[in-house]
FILOVO-499917 format. One line per field, with one value per residue (C-alpha): residue in one letter; x negated, y, z; residue number from 1. Coordinates in Angstrom, 3 decimals, decimal comma. Example, Ala and Ser with C-alpha at 12.3 -4.5 7.8 and 13.67 -1.06 7.14 Angstrom:
residues 2
code (A / S)
X (-12,300 / -13,670)
Y (-4,500 / -1,060)
Z (7,800 / 7,140)
pos (1 / 2)
//
This chain:
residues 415
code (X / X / X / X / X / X / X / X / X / X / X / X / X / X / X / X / X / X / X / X / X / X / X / X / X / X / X / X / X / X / X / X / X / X / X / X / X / X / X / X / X / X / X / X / X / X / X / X / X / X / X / X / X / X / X / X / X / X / X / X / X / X / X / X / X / X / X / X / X / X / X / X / X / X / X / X / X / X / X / X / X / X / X / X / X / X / X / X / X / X / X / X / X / X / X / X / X / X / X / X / X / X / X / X / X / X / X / X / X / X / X / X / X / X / X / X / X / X / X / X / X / X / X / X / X / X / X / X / X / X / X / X / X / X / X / X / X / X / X / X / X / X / X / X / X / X / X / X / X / X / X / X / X / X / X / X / X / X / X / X / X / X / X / X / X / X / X / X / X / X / X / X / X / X / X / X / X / X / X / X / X / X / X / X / X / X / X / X / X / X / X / X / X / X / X / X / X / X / X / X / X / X / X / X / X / X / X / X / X / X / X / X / X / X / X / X / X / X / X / X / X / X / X / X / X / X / X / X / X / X / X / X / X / X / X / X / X / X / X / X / X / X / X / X / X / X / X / X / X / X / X / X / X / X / X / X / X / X / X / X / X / X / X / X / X / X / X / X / X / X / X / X / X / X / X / X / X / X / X / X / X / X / X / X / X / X / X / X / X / X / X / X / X / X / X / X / X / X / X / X / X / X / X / X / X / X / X / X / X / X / X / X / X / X / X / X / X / X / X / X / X / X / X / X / X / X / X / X / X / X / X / X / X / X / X / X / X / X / X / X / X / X / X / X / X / X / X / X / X / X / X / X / X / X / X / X / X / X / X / X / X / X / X / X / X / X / X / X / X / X / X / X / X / X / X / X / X / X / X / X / X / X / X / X / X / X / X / X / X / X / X / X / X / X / X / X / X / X / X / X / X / X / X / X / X / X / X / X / X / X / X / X / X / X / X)
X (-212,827 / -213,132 / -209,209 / -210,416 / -213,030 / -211,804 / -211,874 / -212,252 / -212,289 / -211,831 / -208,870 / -209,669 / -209,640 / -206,930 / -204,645 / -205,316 / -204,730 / -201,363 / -200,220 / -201,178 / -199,956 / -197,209 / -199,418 / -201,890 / -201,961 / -204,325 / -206,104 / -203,898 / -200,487 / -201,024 / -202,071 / -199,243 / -196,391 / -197,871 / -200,519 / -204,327 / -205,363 / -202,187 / -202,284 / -199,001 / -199,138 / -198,776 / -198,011 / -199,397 / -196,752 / -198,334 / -202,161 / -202,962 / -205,159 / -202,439 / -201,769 / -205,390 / -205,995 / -203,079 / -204,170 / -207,573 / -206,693 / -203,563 / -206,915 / -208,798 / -206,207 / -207,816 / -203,960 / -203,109 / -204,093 / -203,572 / -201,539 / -200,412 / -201,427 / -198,253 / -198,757 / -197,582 / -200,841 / -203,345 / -206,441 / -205,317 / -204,576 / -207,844 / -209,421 / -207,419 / -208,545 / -212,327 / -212,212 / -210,071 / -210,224 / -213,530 / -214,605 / -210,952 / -208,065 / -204,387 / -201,785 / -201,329 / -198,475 / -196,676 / -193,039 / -191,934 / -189,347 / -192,436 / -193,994 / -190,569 / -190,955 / -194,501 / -194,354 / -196,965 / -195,386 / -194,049 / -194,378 / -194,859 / -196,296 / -194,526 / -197,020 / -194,848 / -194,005 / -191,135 / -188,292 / -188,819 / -188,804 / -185,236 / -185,282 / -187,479 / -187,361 / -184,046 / -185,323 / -188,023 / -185,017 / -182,976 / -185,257 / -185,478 / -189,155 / -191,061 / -191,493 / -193,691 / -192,666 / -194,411 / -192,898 / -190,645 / -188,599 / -186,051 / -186,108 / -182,218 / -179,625 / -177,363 / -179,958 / -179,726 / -177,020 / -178,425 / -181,198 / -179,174 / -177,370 / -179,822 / -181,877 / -178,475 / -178,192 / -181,649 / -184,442 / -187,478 / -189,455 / -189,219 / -191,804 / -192,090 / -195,158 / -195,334 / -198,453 / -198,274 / -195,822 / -198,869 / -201,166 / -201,826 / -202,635 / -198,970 / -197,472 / -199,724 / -198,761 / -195,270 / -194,569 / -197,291 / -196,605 / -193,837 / -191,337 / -192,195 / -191,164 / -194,656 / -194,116 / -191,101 / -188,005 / -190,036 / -189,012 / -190,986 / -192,845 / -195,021 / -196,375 / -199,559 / -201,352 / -203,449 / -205,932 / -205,599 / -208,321 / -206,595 / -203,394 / -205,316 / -207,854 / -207,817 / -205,742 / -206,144 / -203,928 / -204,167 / -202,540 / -200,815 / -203,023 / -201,758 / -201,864 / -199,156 / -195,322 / -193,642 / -190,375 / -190,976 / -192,821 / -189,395 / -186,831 / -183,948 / -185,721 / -184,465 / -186,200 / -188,341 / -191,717 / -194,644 / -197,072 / -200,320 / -199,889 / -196,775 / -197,899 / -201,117 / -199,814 / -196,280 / -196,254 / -196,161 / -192,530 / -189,536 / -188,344 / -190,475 / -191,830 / -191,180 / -194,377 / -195,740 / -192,061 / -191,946 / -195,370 / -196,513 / -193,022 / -192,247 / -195,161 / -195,010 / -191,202 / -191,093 / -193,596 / -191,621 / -188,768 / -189,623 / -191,435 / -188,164 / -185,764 / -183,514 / -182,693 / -181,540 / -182,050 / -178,760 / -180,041 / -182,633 / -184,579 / -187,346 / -189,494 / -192,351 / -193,776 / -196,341 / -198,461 / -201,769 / -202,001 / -199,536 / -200,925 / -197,283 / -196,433 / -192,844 / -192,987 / -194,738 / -198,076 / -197,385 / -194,350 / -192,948 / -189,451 / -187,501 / -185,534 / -183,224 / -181,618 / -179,135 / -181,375 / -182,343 / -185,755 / -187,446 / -189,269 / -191,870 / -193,736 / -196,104 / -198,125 / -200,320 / -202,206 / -205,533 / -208,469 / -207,637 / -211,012 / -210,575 / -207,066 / -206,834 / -203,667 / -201,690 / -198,221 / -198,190 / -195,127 / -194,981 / -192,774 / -191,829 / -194,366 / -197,455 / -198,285 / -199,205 / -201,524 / -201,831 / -203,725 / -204,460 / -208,320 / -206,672 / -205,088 / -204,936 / -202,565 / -202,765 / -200,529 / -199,480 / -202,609 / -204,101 / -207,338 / -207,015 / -207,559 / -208,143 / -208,133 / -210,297 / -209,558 / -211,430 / -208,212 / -207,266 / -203,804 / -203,364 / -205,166 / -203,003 / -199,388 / -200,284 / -201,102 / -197,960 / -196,095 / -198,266 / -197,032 / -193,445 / -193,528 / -195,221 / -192,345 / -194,829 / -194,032 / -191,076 / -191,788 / -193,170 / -191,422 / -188,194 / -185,332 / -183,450 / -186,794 / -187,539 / -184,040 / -184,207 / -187,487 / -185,861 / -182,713 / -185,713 / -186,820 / -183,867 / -182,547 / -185,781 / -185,819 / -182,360 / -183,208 / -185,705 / -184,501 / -181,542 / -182,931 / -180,214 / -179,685 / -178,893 / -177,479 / -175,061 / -171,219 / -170,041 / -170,395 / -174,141 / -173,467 / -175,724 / -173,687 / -174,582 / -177,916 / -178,372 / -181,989 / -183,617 / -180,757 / -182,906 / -182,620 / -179,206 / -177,486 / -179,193 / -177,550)
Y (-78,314 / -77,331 / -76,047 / -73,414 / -72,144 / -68,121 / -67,548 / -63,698 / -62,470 / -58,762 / -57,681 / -58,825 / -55,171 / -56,887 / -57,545 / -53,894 / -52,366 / -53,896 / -53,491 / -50,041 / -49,263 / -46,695 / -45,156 / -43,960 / -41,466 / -42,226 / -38,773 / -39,558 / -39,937 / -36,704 / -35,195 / -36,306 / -35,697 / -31,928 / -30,878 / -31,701 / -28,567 / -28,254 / -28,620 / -28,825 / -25,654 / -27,215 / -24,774 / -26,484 / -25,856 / -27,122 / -26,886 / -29,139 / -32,177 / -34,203 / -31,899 / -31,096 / -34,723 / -35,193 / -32,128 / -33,046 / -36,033 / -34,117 / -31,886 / -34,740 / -36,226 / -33,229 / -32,497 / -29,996 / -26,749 / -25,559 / -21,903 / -21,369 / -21,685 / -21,563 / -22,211 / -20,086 / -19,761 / -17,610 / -19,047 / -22,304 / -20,619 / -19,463 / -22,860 / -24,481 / -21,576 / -22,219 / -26,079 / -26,993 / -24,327 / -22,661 / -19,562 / -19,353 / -16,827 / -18,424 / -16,726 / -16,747 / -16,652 / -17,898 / -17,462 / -20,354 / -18,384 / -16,166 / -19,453 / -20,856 / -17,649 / -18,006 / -18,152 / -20,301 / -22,987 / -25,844 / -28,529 / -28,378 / -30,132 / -30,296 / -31,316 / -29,375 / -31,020 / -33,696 / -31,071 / -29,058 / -32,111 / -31,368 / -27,597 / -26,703 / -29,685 / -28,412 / -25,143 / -26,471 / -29,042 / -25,903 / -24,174 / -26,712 / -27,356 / -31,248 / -32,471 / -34,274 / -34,726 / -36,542 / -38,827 / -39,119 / -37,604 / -36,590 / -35,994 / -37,029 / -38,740 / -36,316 / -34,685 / -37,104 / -35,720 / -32,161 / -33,886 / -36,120 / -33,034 / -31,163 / -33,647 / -34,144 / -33,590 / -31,873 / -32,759 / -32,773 / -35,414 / -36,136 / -38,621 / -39,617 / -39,993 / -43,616 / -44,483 / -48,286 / -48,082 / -46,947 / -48,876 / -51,919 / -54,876 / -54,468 / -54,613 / -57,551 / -59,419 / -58,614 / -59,548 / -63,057 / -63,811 / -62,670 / -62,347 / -66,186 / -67,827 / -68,732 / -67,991 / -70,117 / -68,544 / -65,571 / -65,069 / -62,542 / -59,269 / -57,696 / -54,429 / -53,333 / -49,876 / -48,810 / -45,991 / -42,289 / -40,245 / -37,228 / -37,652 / -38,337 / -35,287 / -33,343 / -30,097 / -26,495 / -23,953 / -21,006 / -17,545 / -17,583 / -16,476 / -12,979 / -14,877 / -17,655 / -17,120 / -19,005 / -18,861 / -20,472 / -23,049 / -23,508 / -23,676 / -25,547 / -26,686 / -25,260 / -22,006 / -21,824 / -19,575 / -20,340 / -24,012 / -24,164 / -27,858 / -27,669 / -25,983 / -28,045 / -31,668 / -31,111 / -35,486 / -35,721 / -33,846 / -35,202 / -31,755 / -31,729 / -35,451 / -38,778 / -39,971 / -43,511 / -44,420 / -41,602 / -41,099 / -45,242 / -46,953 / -45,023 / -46,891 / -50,282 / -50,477 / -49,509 / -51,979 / -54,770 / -53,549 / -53,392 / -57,133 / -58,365 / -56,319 / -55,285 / -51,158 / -51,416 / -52,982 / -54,238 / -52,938 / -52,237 / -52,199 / -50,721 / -50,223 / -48,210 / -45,383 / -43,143 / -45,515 / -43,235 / -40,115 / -37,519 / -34,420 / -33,087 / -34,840 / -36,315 / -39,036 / -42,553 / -43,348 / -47,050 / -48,243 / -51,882 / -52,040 / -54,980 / -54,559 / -56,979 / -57,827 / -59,650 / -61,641 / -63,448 / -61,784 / -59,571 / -56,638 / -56,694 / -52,992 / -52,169 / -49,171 / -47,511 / -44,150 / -45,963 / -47,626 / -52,005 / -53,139 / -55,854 / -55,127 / -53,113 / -51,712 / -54,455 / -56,150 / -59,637 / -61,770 / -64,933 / -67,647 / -71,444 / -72,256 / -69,668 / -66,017 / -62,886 / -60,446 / -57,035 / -53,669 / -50,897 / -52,381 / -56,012 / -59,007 / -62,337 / -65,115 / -68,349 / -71,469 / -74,162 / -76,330 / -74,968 / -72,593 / -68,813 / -66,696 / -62,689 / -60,170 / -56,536 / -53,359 / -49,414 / -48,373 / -44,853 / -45,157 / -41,087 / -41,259 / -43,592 / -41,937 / -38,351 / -39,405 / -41,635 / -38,235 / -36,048 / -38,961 / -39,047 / -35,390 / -35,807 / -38,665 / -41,129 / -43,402 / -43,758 / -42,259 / -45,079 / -43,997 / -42,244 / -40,358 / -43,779 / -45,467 / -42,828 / -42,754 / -46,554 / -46,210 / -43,454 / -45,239 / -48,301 / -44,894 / -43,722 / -46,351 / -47,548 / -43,874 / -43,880 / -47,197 / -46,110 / -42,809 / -44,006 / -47,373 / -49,093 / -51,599 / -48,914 / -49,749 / -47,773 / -47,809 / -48,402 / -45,092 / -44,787 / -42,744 / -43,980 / -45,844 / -47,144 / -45,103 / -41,410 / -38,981 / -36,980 / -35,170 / -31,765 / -31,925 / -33,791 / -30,726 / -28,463 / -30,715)
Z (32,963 / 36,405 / 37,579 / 39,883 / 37,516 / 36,646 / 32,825 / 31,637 / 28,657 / 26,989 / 25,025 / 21,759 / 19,255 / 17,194 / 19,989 / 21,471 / 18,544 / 17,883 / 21,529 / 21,558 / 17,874 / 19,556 / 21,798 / 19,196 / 15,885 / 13,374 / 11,636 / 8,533 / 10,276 / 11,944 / 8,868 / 7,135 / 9,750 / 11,107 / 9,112 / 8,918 / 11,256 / 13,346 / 17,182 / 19,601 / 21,819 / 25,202 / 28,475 / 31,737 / 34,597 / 37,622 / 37,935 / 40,895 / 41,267 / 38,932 / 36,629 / 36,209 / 35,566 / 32,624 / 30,702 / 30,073 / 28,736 / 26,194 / 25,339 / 24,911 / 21,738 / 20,324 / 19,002 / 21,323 / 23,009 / 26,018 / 25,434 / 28,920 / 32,474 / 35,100 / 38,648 / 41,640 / 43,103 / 41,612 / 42,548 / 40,841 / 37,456 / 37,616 / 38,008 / 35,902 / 32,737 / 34,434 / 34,038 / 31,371 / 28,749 / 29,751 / 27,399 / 26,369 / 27,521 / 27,521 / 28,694 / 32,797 / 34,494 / 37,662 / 36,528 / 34,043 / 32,848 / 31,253 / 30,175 / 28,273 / 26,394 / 24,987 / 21,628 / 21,553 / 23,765 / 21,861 / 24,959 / 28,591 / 31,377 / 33,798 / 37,498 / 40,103 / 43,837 / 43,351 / 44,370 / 41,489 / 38,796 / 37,985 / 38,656 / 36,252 / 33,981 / 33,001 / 32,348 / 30,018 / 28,023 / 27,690 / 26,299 / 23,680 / 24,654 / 24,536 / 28,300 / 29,625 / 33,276 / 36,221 / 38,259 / 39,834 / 37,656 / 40,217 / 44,379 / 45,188 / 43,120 / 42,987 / 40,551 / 37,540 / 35,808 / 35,169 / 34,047 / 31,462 / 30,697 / 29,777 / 27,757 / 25,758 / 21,902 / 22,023 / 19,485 / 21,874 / 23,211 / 27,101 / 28,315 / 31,866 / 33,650 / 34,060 / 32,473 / 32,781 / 29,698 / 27,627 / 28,790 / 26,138 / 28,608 / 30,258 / 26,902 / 25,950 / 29,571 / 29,106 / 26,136 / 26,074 / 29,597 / 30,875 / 28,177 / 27,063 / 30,702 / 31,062 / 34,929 / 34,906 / 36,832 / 39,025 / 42,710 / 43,857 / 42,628 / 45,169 / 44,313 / 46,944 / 47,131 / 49,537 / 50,801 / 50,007 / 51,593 / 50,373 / 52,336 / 55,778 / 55,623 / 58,317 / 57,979 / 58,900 / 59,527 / 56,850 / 56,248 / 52,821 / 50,354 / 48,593 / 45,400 / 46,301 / 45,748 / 48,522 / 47,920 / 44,117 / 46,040 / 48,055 / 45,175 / 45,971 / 49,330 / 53,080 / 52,955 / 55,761 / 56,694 / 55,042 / 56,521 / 54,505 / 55,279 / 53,724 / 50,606 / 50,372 / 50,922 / 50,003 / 50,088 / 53,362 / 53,924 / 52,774 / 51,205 / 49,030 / 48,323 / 48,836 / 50,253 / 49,316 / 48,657 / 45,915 / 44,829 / 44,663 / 44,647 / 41,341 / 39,436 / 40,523 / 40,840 / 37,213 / 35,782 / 37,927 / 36,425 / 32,851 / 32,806 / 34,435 / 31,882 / 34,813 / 35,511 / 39,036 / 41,984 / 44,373 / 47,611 / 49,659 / 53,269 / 54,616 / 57,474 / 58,657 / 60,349 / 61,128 / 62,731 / 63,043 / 61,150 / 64,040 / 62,351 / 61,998 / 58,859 / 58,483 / 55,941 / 56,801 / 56,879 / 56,181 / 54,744 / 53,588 / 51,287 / 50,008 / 46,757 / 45,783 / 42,084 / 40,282 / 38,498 / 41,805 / 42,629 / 45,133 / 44,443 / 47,581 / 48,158 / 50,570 / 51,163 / 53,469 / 53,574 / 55,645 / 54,102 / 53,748 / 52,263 / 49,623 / 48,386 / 45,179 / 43,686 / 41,767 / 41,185 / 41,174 / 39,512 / 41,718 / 39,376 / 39,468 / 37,100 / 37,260 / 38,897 / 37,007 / 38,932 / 36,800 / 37,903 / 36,018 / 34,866 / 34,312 / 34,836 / 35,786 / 34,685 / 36,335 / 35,042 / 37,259 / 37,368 / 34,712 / 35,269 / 35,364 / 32,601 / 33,245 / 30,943 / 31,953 / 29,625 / 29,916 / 28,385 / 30,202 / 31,035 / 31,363 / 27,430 / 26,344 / 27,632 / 26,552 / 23,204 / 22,805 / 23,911 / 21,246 / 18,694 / 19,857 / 19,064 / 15,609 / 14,717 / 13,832 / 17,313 / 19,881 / 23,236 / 25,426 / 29,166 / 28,017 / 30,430 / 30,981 / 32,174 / 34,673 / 36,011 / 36,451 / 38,663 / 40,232 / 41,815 / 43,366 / 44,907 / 46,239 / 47,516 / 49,280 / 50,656 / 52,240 / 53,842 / 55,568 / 56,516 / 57,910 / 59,221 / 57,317 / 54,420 / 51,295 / 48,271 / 45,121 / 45,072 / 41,691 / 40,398 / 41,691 / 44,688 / 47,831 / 50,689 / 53,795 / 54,400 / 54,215 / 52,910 / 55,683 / 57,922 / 56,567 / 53,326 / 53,146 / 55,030 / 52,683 / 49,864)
pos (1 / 2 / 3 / 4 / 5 / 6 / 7 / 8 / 9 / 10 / 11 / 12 / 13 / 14 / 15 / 16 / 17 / 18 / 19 / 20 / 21 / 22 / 23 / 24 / 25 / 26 / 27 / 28 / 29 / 30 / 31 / 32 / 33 / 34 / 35 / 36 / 37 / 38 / 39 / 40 / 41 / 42 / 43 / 44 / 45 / 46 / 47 / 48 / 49 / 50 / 51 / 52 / 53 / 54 / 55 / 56 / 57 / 58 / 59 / 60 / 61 / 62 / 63 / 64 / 65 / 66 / 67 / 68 / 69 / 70 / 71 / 72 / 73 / 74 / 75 / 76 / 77 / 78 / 79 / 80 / 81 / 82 / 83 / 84 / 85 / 86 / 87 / 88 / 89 / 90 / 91 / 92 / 93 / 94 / 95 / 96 / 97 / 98 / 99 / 100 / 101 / 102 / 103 / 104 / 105 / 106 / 107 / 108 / 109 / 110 / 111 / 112 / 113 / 114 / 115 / 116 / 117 / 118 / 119 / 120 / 121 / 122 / 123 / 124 / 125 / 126 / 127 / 128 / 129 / 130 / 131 / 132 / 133 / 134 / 135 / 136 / 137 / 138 / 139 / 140 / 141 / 142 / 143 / 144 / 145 / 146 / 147 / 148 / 149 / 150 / 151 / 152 / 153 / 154 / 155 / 156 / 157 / 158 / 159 / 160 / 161 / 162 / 163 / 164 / 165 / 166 / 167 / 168 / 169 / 170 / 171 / 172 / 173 / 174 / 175 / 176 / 177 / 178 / 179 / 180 / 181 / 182 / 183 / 184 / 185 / 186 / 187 / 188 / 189 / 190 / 191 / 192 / 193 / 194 / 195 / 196 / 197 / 198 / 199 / 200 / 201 / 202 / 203 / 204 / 205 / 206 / 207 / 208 / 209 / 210 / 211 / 212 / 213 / 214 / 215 / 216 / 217 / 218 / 219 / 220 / 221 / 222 / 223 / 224 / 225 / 226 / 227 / 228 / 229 / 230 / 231 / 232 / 233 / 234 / 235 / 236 / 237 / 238 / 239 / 240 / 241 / 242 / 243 / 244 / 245 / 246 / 247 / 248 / 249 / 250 / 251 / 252 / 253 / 254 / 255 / 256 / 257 / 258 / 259 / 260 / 261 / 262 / 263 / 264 / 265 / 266 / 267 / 268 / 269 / 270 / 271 / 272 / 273 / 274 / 275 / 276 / 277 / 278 / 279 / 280 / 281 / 282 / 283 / 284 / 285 / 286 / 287 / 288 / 289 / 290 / 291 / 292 / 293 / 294 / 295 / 296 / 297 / 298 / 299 / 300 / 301 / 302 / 303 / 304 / 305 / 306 / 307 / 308 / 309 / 310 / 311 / 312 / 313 / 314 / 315 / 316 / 317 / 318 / 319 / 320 / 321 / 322 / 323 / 324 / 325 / 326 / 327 / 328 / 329 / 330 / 331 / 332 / 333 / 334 / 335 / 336 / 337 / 338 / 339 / 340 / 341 / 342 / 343 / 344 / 345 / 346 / 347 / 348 / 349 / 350 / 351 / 352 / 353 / 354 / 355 / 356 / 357 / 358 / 359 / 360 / 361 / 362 / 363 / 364 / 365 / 366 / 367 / 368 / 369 / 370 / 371 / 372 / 373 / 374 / 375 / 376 / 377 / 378 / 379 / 380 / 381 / 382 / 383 / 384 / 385 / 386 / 387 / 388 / 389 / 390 / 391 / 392 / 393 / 394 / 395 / 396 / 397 / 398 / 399 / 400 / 401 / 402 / 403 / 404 / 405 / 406 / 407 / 408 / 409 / 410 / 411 / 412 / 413 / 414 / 415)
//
């Protein structure tokens, strides 16, 4: 057999159906545990490109409807009734206090800029309401424990939007690969993700629109007068978003995390700038961290908002005795001189999450991303963040407060 000969094969149905066994509901489970013609009244809270994207595929389970449209800007309420419940009338709103007190509203989802994760994520736990909540889960450290608080002693379902923990191929290299030292003792994890057209458009300066509340858009943020830039691609300031090192770092940090079975990293550096794109953004258009861990490893994340032909988003697990290259359409385990073997899946990772949070809610499966998962990917953020911000080496004291780096000067005075 030829050693550099690439073997692929599909994921067999047996083996997808038992790694995805908590990420699905049968008709008769969800019969049994909520009744044959029952559907989860969900309220969308967020109705951008993302959260646009999640709720079609909750609607698509077929086990939930859609009761309540909450966004600040009117004109997005309106698309999001147009193209995701079309002939249908749920209730609109842009205050989520009004939304909380739907009757209708058993869950919400919850696709707001990354300041207002915690915010209003602690509104919705409060109100003893199911969560789904996209990452990441919180802006700044110093925001964890509301969010622990709140989720406290309550009997509702929070799943965090890291899809990769749904997705049945991860489980399957995890738990095959991974989890049975076939890499030997692993080194490095490199996590790679570039190109995003949206994020380098050009941008125009607009009035704000009579339909958009501001200051709800502001929150906890340095109030300031209204940028449509600002508003429209929120990523790009640190007040409101992380960039790459929120929006990318999140994912890949998390599935490096949860193949390795460690929660934190020991410290971090990073390096980067804004290299091309000086449209008046803040955050980086190309960044590279380092994460180091206990476990002897680096966690090895690179990123950059311009077009790199060729290179796909992945993580790759480089080890003593094989590599592990997974994206989110495969992946590709190669032994010490031994031939490769892929593995390509049509799984939809969005699919697969928002049913495993429609089944955590039903009791028949254990949420797949819970709070202490998100918080985990969370402090990789942070800590990546505050190195680069302050151009420093960062890492956690023992009782998880930040030293030796600081967050943008901005938003840490407003602190």
């Amino acid at each position: 057999m030829n050693p550099q000969k690439n073997h692929t094969r599909s994921l067999s149905r047996r083996k997808f159906l038992i790694a995805s066994t908590a990420t699905t509901l049968t008709a008769a489970s969800w019969s049994r545990a909520a009744g044959a013609n029952s559907r989860i009244g969900v309220a969308l809270v967020g109705c951008g490109i993302r959260g646009h994207e999640v709720m079609s595929r909750v609607l698509a389970t077929n086990r939930a409807e859609l009761r309540c449209i909450c966004d600040i800007y009117d004109e997005h309420r309106r698309l999001a009734r147009e193209e995701l419940v079309a002939g249908q009338s749920p209730f609109e709103t842009a205050a989520i206090e009004e939304a909380l007190a739907h009757p209708g509203v058993d869950a919400v989802l919850l696709a707001v800029p990354d300041h207002l994760h915690v915010t209003l994520g602690v509104m919705v736990l409060k109100a003893n309401k199911h969560l789904y909540l996209e990452k990441p889960i919180a802006h700044h450290p110093d925001e964890h424990a509301a969010l622990v608080d709140a989720a406290k002693d309550r009997h509702v379902v929070l799943q965090c939007g890291m899809q990769q923990r749904s997705g049945a191929h991860y489980r399957q290299a995890k738990e095959e690969i991974v989890d049975k030292g076939k890499l030997g003792q692993v080194l490095f994890v490199r996590g790679v993700w570039h190109d995003f057209p949206r994020q380098r458009r050009p941008f125009k300066s607009l009035p704000k629109p009579a339909g958009l509340d501001w200051e709800r858009f502001l929150g906890p943020a340095p109030k300031r007068p209204f940028e449509w830039m600002r508003y429209d691609s929120w990523r790009l300031f640190p007040d409101y978003g992380g960039g790459q090192l929120s929006d990318i770092l999140t994912h890949w940090v998390d599935v490096a995390q949860w193949f390795m079975n460690e929660a934190r990293p020991l410290d971090a550096v990073a390096t980067g700038g804004i290299y091309r794109l000086n449209d008046g953004r803040e955050n980086p258009d190309t960044v590279s961290a380092i994460l180091r861990y206990a476990k002897n490893w680096n966690f090895n994340f690179e990123c950059t908002l311009l077009p790199m032909p060729g290179v796909k988003p992945h993580v790759a697990f480089f080890g003593t005795e094989g590599s592990l290259e997974i994206s989110r359409a495969n992946y590709i385990f190669r032994a010490a001189r031994k031939h490769a073997v892929e593995v390509k899946v049509t799984e939809n990772l969005d699919g697969a999450h928002a049913a495993n949070w429609l089944a955590a809610i039903a009791g028949t499966a254990p949420v797949n991303a819970d709070l202490a998962a998100g918080l985990s990917a969370c402090d990789a953020v942070h800590l990546a963040r505050a190195a680069y911000w302050s151009g420093k080496r960062a890492h956690y004291d023992g009782q998880g407060k930040l030293i030796s780096a600081s967050m943008p000067a901005s938003r840490a005075a407003h602190s």
